[in-house]
gemmi code that builds the backbone of each chain (N, CA, C; Angstrom):
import gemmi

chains = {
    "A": [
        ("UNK", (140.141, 90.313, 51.665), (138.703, 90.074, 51.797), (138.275, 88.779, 51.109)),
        ("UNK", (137.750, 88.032, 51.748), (136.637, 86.614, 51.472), (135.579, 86.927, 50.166)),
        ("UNK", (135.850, 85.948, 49.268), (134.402, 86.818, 48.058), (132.850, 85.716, 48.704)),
        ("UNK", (133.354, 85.157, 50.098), (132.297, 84.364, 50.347), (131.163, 85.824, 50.628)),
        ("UNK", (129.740, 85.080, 50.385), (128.611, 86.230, 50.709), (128.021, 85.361, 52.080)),
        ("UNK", (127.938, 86.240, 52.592), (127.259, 85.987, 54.240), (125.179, 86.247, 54.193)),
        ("UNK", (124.927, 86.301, 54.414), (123.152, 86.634, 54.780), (122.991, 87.638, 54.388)),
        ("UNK", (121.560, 87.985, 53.495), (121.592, 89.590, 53.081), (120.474, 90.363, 53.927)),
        ("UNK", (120.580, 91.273, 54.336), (118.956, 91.961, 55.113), (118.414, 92.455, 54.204)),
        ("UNK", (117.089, 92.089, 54.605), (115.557, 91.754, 53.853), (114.634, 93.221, 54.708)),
        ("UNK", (114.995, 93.534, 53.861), (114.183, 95.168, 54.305), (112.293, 95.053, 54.429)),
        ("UNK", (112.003, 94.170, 53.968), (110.505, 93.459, 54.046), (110.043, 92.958, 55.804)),
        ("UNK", (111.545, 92.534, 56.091), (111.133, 91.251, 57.218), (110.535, 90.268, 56.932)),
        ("UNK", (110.307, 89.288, 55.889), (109.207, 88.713, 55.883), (109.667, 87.445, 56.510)),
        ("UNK", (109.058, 86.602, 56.951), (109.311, 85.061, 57.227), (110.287, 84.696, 56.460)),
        ("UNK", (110.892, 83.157, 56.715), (111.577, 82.894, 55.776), (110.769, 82.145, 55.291)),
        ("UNK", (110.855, 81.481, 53.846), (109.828, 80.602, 53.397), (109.818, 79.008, 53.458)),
        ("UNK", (108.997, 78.275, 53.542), (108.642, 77.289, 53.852), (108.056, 76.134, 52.802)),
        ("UNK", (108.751, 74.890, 52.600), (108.244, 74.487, 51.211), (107.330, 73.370, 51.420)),
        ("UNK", (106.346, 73.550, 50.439), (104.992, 72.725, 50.676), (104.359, 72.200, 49.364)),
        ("UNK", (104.532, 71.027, 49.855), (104.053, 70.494, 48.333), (102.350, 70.114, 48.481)),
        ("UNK", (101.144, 70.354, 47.664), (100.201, 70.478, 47.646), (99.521, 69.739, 45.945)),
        ("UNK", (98.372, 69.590, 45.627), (98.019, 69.092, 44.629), (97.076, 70.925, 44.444)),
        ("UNK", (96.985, 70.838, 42.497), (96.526, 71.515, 42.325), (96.133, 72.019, 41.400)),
        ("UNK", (94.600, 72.613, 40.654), (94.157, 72.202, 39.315), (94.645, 72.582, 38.099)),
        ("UNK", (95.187, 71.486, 37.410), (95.814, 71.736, 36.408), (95.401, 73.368, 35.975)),
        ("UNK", (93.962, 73.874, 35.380), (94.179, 75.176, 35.080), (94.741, 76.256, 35.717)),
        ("UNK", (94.798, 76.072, 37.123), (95.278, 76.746, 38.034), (96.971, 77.074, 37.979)),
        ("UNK", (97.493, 75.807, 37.821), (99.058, 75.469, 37.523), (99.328, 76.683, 36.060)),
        ("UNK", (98.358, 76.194, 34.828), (98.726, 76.797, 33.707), (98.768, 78.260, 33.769)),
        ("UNK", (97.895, 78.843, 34.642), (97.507, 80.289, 34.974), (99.136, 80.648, 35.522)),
        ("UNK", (99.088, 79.974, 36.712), (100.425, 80.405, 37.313), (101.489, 80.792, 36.397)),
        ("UNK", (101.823, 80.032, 35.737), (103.351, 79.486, 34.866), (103.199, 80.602, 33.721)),
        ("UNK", (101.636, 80.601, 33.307), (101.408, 82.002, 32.078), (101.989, 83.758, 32.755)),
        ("UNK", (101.911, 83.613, 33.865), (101.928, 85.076, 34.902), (103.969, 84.864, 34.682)),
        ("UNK", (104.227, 83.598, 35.153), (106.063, 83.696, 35.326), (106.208, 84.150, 33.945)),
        ("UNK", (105.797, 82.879, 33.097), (106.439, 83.269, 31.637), (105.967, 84.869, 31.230)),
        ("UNK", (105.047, 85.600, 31.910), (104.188, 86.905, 31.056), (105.683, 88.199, 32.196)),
        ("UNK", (106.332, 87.610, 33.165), (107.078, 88.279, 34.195), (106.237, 89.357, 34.360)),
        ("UNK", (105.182, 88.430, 35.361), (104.397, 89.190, 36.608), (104.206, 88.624, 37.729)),
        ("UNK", (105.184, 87.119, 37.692), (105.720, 86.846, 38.677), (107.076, 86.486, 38.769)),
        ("UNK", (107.626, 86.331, 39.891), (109.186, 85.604, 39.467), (109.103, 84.117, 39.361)),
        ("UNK", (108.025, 83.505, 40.180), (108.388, 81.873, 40.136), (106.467, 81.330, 40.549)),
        ("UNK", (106.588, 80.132, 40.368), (105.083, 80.044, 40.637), (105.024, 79.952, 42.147)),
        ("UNK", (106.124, 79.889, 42.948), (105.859, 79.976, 44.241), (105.124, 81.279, 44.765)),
        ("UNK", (105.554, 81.930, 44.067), (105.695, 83.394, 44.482), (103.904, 84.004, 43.816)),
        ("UNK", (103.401, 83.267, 42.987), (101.943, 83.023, 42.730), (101.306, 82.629, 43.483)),
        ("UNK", (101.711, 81.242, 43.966), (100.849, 80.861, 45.128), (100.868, 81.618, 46.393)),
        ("UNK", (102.036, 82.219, 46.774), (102.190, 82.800, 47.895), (101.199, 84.438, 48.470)),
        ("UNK", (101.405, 84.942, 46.961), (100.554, 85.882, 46.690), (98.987, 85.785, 46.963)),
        ("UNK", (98.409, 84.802, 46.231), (97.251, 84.448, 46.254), (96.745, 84.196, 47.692)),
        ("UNK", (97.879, 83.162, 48.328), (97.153, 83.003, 50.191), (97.594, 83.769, 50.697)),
        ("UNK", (98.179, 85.071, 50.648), (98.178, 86.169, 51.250), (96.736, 87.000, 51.138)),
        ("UNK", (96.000, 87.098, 50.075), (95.192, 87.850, 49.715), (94.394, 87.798, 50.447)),
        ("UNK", (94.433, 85.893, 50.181), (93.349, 85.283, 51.007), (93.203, 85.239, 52.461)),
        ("UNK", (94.384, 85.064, 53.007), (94.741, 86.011, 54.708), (93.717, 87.258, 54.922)),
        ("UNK", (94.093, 88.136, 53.461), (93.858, 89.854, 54.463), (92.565, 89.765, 53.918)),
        ("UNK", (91.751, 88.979, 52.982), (90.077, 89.075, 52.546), (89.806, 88.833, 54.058)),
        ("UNK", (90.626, 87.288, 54.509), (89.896, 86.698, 55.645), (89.697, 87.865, 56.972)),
        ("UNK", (90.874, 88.622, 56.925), (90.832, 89.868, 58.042), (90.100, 90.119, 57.947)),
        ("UNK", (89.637, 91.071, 57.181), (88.770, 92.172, 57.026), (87.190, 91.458, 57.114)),
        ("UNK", (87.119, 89.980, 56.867), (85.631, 89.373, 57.220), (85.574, 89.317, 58.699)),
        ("UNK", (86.718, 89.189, 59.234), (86.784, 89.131, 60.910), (86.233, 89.935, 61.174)),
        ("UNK", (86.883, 91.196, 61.195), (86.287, 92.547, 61.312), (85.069, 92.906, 61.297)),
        ("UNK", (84.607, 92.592, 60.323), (83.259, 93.112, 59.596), (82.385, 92.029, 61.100)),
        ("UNK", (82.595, 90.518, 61.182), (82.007, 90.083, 62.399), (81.634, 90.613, 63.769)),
        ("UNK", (83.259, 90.721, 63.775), (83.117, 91.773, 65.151), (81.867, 93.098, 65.241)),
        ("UNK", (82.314, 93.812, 64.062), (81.183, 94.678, 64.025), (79.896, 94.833, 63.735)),
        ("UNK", (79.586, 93.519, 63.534), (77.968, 93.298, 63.564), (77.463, 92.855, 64.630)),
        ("UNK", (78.433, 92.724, 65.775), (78.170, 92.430, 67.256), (77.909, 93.814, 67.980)),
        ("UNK", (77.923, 94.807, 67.244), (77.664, 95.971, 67.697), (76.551, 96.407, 67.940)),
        ("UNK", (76.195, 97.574, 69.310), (74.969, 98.075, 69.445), (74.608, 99.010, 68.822)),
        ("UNK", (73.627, 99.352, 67.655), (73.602, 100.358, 66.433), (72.906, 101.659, 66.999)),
        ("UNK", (72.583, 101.810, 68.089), (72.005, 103.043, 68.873), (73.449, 103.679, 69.383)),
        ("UNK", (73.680, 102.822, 70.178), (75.288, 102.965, 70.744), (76.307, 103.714, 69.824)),
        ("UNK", (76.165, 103.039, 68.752), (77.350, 103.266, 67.380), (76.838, 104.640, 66.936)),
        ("UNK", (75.352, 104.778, 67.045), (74.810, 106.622, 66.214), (75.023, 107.293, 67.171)),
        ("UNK", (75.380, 106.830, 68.644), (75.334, 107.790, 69.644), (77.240, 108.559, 69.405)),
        ("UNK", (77.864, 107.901, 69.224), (79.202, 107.522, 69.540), (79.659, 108.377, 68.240)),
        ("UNK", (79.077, 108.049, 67.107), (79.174, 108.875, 65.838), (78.896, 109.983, 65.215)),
        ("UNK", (77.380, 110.541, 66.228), (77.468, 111.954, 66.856), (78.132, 112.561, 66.934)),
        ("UNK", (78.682, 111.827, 68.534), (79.586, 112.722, 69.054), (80.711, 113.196, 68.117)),
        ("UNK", (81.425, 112.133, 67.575), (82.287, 111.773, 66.479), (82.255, 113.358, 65.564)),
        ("UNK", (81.025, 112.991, 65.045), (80.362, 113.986, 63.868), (80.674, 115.647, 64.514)),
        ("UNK", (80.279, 115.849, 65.963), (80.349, 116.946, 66.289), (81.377, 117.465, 66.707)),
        ("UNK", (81.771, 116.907, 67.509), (83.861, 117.134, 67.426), (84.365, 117.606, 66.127)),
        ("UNK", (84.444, 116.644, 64.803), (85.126, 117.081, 63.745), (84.212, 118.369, 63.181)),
        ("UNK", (83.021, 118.460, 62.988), (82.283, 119.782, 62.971), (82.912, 121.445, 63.685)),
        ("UNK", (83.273, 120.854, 64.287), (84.068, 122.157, 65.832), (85.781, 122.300, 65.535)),
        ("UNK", (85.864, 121.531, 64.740), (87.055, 121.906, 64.510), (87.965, 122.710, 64.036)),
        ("UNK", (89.204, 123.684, 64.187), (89.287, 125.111, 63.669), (89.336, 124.711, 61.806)),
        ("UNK", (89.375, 125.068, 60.601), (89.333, 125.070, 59.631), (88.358, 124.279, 58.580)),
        ("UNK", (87.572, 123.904, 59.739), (86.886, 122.715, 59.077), (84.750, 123.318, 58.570)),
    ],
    "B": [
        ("UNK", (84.282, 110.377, 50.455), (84.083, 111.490, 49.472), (83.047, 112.426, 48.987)),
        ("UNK", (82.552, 113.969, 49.211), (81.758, 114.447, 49.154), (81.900, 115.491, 47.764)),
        ("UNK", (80.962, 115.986, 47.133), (81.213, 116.658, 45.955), (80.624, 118.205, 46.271)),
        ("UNK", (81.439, 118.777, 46.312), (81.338, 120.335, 46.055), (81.005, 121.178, 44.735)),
        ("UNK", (80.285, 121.811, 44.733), (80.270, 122.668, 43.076), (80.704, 121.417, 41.912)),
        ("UNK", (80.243, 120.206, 41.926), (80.252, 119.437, 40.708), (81.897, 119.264, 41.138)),
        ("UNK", (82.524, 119.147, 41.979), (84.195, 118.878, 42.366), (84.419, 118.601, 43.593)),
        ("UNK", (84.609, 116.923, 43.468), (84.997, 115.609, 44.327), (85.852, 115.890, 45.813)),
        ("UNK", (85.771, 115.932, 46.611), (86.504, 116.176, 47.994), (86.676, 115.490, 49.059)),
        ("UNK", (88.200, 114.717, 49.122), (88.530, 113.851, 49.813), (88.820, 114.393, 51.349)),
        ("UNK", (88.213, 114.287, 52.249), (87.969, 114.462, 53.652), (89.393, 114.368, 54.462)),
        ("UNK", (89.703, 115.276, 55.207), (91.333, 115.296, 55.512), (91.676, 113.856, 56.657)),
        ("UNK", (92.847, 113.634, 56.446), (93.031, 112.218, 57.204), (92.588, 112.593, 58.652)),
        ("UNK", (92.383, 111.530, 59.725), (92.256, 111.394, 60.720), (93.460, 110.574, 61.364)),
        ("UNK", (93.914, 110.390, 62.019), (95.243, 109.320, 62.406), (94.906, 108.861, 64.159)),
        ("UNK", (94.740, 107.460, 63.579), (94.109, 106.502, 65.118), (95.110, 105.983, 65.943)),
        ("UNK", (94.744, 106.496, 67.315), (95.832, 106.252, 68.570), (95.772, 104.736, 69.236)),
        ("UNK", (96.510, 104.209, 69.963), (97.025, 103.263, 70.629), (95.545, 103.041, 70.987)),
        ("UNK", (94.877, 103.477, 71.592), (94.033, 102.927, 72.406), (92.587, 102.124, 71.604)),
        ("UNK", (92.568, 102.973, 70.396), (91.547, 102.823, 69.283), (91.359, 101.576, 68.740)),
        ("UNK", (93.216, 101.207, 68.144), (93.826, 100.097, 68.016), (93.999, 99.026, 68.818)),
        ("UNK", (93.756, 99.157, 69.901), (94.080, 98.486, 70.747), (92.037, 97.962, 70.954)),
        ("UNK", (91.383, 98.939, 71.309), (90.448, 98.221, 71.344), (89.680, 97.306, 69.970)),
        ("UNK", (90.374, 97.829, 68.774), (90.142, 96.934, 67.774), (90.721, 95.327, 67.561)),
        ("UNK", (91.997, 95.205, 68.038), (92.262, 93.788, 68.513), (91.613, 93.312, 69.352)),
        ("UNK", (90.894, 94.153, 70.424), (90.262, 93.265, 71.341), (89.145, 93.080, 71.282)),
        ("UNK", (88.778, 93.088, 69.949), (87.353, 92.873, 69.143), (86.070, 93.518, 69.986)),
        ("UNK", (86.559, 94.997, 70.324), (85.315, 95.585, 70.943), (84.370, 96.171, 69.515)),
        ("UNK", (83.364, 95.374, 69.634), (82.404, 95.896, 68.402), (81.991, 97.223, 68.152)),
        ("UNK", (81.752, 98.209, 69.155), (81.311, 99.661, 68.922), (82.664, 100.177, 68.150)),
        ("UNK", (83.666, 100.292, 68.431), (84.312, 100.979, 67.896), (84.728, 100.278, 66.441)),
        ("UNK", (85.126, 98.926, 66.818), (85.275, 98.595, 65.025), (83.884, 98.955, 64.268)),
        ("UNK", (82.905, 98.544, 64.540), (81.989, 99.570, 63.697), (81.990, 100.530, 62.918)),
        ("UNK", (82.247, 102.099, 64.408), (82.779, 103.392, 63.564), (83.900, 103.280, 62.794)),
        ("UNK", (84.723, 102.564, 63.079), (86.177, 102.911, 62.598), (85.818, 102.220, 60.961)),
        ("UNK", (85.281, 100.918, 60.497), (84.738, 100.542, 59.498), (84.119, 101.542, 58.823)),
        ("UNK", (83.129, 102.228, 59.414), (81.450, 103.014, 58.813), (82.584, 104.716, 58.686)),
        ("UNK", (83.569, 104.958, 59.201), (84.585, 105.847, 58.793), (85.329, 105.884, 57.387)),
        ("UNK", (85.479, 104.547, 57.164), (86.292, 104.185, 56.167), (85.259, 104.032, 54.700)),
        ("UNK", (84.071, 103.798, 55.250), (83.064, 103.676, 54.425), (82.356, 104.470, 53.657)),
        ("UNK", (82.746, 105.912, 54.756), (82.426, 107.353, 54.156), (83.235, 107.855, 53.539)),
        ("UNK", (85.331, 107.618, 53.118), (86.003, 107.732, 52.313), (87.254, 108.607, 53.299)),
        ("UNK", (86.975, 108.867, 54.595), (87.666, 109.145, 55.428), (88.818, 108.139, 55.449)),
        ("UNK", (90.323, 108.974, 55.005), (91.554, 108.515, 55.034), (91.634, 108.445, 56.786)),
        ("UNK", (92.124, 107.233, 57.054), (92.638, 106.925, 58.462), (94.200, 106.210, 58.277)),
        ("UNK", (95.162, 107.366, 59.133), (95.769, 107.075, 59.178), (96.717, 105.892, 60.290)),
        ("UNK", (97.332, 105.010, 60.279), (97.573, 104.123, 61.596), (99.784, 103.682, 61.387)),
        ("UNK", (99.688, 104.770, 62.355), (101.395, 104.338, 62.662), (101.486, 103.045, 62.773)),
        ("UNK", (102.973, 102.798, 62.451), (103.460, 101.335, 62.526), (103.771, 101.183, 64.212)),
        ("UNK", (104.184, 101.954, 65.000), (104.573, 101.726, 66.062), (103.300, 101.864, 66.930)),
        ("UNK", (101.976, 102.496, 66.698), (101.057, 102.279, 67.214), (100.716, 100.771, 67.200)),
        ("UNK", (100.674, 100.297, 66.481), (100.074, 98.925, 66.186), (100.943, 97.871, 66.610)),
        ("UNK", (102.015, 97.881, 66.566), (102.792, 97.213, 67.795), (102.701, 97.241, 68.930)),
        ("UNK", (102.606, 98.373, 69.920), (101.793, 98.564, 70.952), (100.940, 97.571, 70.815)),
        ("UNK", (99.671, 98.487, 70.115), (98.217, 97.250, 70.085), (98.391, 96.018, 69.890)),
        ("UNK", (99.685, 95.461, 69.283), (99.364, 94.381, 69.255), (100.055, 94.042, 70.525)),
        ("UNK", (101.002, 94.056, 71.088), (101.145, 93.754, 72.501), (99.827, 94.165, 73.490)),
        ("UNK", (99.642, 94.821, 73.770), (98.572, 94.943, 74.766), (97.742, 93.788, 74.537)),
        ("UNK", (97.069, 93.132, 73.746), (96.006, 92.579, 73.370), (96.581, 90.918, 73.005)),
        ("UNK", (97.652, 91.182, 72.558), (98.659, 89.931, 73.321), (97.979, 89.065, 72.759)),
        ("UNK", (97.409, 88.687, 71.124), (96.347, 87.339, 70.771), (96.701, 87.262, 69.408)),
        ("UNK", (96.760, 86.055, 68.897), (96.361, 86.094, 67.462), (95.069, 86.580, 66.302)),
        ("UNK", (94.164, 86.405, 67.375), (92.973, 87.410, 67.080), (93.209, 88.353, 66.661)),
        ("UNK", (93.599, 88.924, 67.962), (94.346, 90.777, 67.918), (94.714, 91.150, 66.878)),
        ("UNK", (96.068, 90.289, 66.289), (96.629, 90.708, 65.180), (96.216, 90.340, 64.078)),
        ("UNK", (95.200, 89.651, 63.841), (94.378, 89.479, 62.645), (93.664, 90.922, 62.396)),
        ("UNK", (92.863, 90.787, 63.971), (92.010, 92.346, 63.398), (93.275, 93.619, 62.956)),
        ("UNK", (94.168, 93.744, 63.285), (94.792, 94.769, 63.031), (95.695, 94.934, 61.800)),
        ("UNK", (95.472, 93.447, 60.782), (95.657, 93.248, 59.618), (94.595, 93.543, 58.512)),
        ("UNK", (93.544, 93.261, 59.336), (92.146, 93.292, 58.663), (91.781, 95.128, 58.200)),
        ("UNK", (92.421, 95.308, 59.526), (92.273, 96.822, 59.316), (93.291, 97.818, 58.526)),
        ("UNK", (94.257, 96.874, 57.668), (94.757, 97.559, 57.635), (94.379, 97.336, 55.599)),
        ("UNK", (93.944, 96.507, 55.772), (92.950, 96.415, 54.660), (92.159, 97.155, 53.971)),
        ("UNK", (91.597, 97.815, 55.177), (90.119, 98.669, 54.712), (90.625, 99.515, 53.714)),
        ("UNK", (89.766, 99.846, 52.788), (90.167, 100.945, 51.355), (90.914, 101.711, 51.813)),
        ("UNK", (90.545, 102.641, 52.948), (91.062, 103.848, 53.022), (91.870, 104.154, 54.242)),
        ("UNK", (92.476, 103.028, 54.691), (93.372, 103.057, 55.729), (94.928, 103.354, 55.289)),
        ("UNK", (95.528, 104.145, 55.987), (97.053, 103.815, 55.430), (97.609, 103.470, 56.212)),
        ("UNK", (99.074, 102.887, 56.659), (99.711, 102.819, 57.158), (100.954, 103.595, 57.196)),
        ("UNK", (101.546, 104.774, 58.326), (102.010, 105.069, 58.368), (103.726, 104.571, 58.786)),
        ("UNK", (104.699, 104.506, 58.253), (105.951, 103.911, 58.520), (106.565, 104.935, 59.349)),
        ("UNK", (107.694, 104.267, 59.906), (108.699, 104.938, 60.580), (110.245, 104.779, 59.387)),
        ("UNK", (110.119, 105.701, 58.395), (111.096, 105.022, 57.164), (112.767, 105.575, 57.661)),
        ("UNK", (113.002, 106.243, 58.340), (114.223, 106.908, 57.938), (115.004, 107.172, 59.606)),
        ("UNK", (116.107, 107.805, 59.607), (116.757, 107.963, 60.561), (116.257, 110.195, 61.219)),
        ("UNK", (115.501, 110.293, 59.894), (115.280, 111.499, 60.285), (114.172, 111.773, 60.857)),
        ("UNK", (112.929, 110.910, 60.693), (112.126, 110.633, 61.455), (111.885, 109.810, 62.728)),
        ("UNK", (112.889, 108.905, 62.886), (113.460, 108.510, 63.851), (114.075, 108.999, 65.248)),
        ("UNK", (114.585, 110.523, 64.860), (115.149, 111.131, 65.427), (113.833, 112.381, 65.871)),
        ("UNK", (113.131, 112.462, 65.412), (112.062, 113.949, 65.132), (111.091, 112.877, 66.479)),
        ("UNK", (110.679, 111.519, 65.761), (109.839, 110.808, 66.767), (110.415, 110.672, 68.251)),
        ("UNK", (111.677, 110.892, 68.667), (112.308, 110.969, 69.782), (112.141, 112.423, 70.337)),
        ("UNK", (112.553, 113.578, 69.415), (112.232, 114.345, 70.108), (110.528, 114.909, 70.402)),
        ("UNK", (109.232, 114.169, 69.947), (108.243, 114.365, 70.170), (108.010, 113.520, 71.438)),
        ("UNK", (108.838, 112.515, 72.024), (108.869, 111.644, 72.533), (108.923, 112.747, 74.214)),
        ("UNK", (110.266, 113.350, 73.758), (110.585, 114.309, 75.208), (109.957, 115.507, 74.716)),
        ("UNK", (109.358, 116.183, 74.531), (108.329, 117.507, 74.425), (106.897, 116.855, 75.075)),
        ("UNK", (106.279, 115.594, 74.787), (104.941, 115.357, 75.007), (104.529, 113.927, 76.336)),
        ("UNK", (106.160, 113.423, 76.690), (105.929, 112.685, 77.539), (105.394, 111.452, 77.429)),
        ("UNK", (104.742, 111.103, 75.937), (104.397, 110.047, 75.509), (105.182, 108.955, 75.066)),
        ("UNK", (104.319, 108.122, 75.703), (105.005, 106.171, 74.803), (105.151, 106.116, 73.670)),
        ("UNK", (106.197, 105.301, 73.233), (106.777, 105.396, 71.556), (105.563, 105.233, 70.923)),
        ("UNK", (104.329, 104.300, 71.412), (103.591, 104.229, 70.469), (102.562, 105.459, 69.625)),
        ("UNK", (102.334, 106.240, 71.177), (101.302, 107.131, 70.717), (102.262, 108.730, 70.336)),
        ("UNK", (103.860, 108.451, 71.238), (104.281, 109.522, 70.518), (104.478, 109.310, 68.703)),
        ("UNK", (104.305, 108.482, 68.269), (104.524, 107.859, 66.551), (102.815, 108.282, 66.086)),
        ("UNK", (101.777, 108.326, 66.858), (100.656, 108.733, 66.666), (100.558, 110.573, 66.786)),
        ("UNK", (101.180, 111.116, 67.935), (101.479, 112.574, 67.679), (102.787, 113.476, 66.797)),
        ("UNK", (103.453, 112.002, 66.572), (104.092, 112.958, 65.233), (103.908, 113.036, 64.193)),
        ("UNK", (103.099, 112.077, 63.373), (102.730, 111.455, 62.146), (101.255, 112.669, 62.098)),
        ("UNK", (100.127, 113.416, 63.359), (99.206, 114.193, 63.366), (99.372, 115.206, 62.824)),
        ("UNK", (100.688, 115.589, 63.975), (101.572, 117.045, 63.988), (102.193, 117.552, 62.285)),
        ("UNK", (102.818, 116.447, 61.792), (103.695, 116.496, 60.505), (102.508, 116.763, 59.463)),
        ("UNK", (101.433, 115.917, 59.653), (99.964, 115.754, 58.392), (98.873, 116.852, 58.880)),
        ("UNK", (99.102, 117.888, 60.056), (98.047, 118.774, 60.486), (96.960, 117.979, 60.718)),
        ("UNK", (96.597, 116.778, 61.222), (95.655, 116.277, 61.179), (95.127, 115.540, 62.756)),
        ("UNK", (93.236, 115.562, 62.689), (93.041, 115.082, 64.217), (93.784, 113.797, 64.531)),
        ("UNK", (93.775, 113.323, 65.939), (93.627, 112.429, 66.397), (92.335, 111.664, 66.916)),
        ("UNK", (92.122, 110.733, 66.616), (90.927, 109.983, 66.668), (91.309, 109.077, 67.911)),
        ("UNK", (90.936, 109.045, 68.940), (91.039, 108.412, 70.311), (89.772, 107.652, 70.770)),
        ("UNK", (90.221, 107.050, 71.936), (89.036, 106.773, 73.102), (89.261, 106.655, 74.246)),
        ("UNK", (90.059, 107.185, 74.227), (91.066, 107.543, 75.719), (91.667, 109.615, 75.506)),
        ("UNK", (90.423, 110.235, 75.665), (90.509, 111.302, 75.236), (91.453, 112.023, 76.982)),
        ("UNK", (91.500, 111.606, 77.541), (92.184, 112.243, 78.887), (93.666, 112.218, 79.205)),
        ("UNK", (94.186, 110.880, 78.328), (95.802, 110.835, 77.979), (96.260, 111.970, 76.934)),
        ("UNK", (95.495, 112.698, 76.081), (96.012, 113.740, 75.385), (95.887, 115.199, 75.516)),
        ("UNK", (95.174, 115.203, 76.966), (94.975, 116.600, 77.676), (96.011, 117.419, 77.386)),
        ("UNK", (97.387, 116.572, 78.075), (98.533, 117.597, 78.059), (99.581, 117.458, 76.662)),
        ("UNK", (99.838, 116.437, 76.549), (100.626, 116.099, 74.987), (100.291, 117.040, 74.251)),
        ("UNK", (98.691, 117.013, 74.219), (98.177, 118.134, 72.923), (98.396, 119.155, 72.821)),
        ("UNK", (98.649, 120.150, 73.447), (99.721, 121.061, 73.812), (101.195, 121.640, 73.674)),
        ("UNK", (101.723, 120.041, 73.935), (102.958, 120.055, 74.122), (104.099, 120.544, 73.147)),
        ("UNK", (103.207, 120.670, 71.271), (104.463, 121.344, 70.626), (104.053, 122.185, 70.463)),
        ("UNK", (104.881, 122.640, 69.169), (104.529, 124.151, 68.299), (103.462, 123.910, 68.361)),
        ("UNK", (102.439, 123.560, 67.377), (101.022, 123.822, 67.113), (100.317, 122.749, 67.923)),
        ("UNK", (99.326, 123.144, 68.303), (98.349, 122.053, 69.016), (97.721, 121.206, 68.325)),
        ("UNK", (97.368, 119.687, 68.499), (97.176, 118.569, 68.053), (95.640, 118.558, 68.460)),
        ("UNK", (95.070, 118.119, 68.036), (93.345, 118.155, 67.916), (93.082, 116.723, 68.021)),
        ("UNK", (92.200, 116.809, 68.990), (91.710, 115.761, 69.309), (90.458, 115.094, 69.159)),
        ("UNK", (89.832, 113.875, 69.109), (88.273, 113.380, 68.561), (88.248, 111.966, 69.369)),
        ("UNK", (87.630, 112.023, 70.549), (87.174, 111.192, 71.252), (85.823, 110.388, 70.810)),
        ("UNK", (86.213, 108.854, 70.447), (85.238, 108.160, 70.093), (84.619, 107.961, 71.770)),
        ("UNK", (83.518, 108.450, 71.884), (82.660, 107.769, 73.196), (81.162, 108.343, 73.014)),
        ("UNK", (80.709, 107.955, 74.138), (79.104, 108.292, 73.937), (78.929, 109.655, 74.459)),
        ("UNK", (78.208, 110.764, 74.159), (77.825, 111.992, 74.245), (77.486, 112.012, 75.750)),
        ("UNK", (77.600, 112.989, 76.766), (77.412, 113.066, 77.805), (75.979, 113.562, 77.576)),
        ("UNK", (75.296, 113.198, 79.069), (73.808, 113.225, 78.892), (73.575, 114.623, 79.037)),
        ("UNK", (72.095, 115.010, 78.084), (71.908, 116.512, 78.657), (72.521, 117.331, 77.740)),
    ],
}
model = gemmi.Model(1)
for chain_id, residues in chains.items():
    chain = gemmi.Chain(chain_id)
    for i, (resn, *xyz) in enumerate(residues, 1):
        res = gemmi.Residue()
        res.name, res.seqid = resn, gemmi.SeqId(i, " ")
        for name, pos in zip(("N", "CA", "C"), xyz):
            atom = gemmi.Atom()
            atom.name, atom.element = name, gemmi.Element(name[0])
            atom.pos, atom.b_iso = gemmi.Position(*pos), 0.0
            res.add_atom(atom)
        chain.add_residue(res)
    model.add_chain(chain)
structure = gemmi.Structure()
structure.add_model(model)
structure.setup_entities()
């Protein structure tokens, strides 16, 4: 047997990562590097990466919330009724 | 969350089908609404992983799959996995008992296993499925009240 190591599977799936160099405010940097050195992160990449993830799923959930203010609110009490009365009828409930 | 006799009571999950999901990528506003104003009342919603693959194919957008990230956000959403080879195998055989697509059969086994409704909007695809095992699967059609 070869002690070479081949590719490991990433039970996450995640992307592979991508390197990007960016400017960025010094306090921001110090924050980061305090979290590695405090090991609550592994690397400051992994800070930044975190952070625009967050910022991804905040951004979702504002999508969302858009979409649903495009809604008809008679429509939505009608619909939620029904909703309401179904789970009302239900055996144990 | 509602309080009983001075003691807190978390509302039993609901678990949302292909079609629910599906109209939530396709940014139909009535239903993301409820499904939001659900989550808002402390109602656990549950959402298979293989449902949402579906949805996100059907809807075939980057949009799509934003909203179905967004949603998966909400406080009280979970996401249900497909973790193991034993559920893997259980989701196959719900697969041939109910006649359903991987997606929504992953929506009637994840119901079946948690005793819990299904939350639809396509209440006429689960006529017969619902039926189809040991215990019957309960159903909750998001639509508008028939007149009268």
């Amino acid at each position: 047997m070869s002690a070479l190591s081949g590719p490991t599977y990433d039970p996450d799936m995640d992307d592979r990562k991508t390197s990007l160099t960016v400017d960025v405010d010094p306090g921001l940097v110090a924050y980061a590097k305090q979290l590695v050195e405090a090991g609550k992160a592994p690397d400051v990449s992994a800070v930044v990466n975190d952070a625009l993830s967050e910022k991804v799923g905040r951004d979702a959930v504002d999508r969302l919330r858009e979409t649903a203010a495009r809604a008809d609110p008679a429509k939505v009490a009608r619909m939620m009724a029904h909703v309401d009365a179904q789970a009302a009828a239900l055996p144990g409930r | 969350m509602s309080e009983e006799g001075g003691a807190t009571t978390t509302p039993a999950p609901w678990v949302l089908d292909v079609s629910v999901l599906t109209a939530i990528a396709r940014a139909d506003p009535e239903v993301t609404y409820l499904v939001i104003a659900l989550d808002g009342r402390g109602r656990p919603l549950i959402i298979p992983v293989l449902a949402i693959t579906v949805a996100s194919s059907d809807a075939g957008t980057e949009d799509g799959d934003i909203a179905l990230r967004g949603l998966e956000r909400l406080e009280n959403v979970i996401v249900a996995p497909l973790k193991d080879a034993e559920q893997a195998t259980r989701l196959a055989a719900v697969i041939a008992k109910t006649g359903l697509a991987t997606g929504d059969a992953h929506v009637a086994a994840v119901a079946d296993a948690s005793v819990c409704p299904i939350l639809t909007a396509d209440a006429p695809k689960w006529r017969e499925p619902a039926t189809a095992l040991d215990d019957p699967l309960h159903i909750i059609e998001i639509a508008e009240p028939p007149e009268g």
